[in-house]
C-alpha positions in Angstrom: -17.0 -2.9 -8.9 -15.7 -6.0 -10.8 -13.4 -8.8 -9.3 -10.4 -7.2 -10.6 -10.9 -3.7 -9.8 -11.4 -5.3 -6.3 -7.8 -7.0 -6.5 -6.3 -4.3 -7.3 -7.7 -2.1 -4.6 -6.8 -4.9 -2.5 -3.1 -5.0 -3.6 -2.7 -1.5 -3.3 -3.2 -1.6 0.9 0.7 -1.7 1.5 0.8 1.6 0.6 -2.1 2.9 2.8 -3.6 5.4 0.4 -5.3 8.2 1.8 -7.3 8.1 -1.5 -7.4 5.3 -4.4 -9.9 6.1 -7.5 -10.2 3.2 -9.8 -11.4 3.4 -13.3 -11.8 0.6 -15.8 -11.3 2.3 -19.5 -11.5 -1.2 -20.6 -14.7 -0.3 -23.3 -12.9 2.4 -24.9 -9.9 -0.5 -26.3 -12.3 -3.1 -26.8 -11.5 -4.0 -31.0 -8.3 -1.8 -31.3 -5.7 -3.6 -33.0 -2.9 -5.6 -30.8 -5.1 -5.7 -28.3 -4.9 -9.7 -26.8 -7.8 -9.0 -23.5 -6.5 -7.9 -20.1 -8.3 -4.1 -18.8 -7.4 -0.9 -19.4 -7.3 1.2 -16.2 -6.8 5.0 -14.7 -5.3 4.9 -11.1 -5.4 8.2 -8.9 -3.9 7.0 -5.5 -2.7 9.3 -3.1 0.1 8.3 -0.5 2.6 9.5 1.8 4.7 6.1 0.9 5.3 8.2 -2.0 7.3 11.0 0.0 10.7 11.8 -1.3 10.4 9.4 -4.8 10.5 10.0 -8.3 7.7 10.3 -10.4 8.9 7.0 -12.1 10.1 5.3 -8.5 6.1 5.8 -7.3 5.0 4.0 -10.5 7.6 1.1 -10.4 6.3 0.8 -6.5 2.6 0.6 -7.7 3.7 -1.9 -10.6 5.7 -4.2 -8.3 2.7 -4.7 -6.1 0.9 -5.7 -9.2 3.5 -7.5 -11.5 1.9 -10.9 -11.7 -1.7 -9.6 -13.2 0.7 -7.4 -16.2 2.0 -11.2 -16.3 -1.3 -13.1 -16.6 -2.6 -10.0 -19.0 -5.3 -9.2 -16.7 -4.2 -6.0 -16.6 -3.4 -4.4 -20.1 -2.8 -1.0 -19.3 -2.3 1.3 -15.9 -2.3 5.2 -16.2 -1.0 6.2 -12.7 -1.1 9.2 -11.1 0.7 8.5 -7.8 1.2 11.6 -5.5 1.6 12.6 -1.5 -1.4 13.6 0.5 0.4 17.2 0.4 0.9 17.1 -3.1 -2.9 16.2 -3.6 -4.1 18.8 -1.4 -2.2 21.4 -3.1 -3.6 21.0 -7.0 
């Protein structure tokens, strides 16, 4: 696990995930055009902190905790799949 995938575990603890899976798609970007550095990740984190928001309210709360690393381009891109324990369980 690298420093930043680390941080962003880290960051993440205010929500008190019942599951977080990391994964740095960085490689697959590496040369595309526009692209200035700064990872490209997948996020799976499951959390009842979630329960009762929209789709888009879970993501702005993951992004918040977050927001100065999309500042400082360490982070480039963030897929998110942000759901509630008993919406994980059921898929």
């Amino acid at each position: 696990m690298t420093d930043i995938q680390t941080t962003i575990r880290t960051r993440l603890q205010p929500l008190a995930p019942l599951q977080l899976e990391l994964i740095d798609d960085s490689h697959l970007h590496a040369g595309h055009k526009g692209h200035r550095g700064g990872g490209h990740y997948r996020l799976l984190i499951v959390s009842d902190a979630f329960t009762g928001l929209s789709r888009l309210a879970r993501q702005r709360k993951v992004h918040q905790l977050l927001e100065d690393l999309f500042k400082a381009n360490t982070i480039h891109a963030l897929s998110i799949k942000a759901c509630t324990n008993s919406e994980y369980v059921m898929q």
